[in-house]
N, C-alpha and C positions, 0 to 999 in steps of 0.2 A: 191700462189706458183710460183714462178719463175723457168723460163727454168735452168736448172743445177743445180736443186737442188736435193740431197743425202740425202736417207733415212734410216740411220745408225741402223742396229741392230747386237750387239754385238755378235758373235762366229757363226753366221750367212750370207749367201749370201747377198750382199747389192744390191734393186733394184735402179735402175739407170732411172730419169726422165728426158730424155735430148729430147723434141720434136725435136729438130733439128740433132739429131743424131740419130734417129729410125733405119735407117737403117745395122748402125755401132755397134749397143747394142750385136750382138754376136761377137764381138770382144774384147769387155769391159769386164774387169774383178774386179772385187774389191778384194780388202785384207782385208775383215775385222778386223781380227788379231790386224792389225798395221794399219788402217782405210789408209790404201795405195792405189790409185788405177791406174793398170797396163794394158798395152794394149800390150799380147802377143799373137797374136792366139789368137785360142782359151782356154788359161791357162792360169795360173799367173807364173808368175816368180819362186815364193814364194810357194816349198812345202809341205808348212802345207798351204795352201789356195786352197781351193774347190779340 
């Protein structure tokens, strides 16, 4: 498994395996929806997501 890699499950929160961004991981957010991923705060952009 490579650094950046995205573990896609559908209509669910996508967990995020970025070693080099550990500490950023509550900022990240994913869209699973639309497999979009957004960095707002702590939300998504996108009000059907989380």
């Amino acid at each position: 498994m490579t650094a950046g890699t995205v573990t896609a499950v559908r209509g669910s929160v996508v967990d995020l395996h970025f070693p080099e961004t550990l500490p950023l991981l509550h900022h990240q957010v994913i869209c699973t929806d639309k497999l979009r991923w957004r960095v707002s705060g702590d939300r998504c952009s996108d009000r059907r997501c989380h």
